[in-house]
C-alpha positions in Angstrom: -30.8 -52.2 -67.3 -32.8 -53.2 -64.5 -31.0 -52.0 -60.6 -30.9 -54.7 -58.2 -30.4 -53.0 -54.3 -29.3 -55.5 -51.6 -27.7 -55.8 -48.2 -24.7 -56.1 -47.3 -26.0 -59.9 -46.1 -27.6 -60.2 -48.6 -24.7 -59.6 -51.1 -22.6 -62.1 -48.3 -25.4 -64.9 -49.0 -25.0 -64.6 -52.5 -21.0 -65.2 -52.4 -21.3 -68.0 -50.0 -23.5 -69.4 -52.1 -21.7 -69.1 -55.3 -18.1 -69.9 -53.9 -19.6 -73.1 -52.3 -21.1 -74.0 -55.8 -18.1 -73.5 -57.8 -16.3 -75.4 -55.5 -19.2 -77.9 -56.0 -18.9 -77.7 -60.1 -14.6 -78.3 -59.4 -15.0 -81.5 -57.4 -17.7 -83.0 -59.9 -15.6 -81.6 -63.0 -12.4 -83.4 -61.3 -14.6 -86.9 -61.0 -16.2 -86.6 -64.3 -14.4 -84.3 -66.8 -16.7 -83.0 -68.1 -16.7 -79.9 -69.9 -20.2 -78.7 -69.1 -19.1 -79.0 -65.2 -16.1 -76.9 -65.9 -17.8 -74.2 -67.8 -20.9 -74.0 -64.8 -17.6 -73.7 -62.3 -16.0 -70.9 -64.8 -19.6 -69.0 -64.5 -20.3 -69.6 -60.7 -16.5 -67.8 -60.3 -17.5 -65.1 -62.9 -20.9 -64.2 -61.2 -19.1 -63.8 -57.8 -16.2 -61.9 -58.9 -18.7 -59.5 -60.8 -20.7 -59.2 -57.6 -18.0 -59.0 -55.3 -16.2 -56.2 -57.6 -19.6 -54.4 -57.6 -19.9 -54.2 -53.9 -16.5 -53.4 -53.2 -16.6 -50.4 -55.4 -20.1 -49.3 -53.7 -18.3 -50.0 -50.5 -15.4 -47.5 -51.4 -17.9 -45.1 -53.1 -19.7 -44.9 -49.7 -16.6 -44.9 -47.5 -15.5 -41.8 -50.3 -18.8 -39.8 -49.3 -18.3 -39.8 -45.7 -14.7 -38.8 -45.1 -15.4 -36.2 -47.7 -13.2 -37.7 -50.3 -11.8 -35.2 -52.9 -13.7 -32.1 -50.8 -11.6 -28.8 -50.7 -11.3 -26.8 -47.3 -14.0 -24.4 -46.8 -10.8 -22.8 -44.3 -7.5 -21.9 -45.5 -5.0 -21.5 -43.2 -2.4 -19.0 -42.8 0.9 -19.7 -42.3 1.8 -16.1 -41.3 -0.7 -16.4 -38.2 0.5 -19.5 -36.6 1.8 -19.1 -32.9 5.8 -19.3 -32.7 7.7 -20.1 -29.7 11.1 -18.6 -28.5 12.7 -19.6 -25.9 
């Protein structure tokens, strides 16, 4: 399996482009009825939700790495030497 890298507008092209064709493929399967228009707006809503879903998870992958997600703390923390005030 060949790895495809693009930008983030790059990846925003690509939706545009495929959520202004499906809407295309709706209207002209709504005027004609034709299956072959319905199927080409089916795949034109398949293709974007697999890209979106793709980027979103790269999105939260990256988001994960820079927070540190799932990390343990190189300091622990006594609870023994924490300041207390009296009054």
């Amino acid at each position: 399996m060949t790895r495809l890298e693009l930008t983030v507008e790059e990846v925003q092209t690509i939706l545009v482009a495929l959520d202004n064709y499906g809407d295309l493929m709706e209207t002209t399967f709504q005027e004609t009825g034709d299956p072959q228009d319905e199927e080409e707006m089916g795949s034109a809503e398949w293709c974007w939700q697999k890209i979106y879903g793709q980027a979103k998870e790269q999105f939260n992958n990256s988001i994960a790495d820079a927070v540190g997600e799932g990390e343990q703390p190189s300091d622990t923390i006594d609870p023994f030497t924490l300041p207390t005030w009296t009054d």
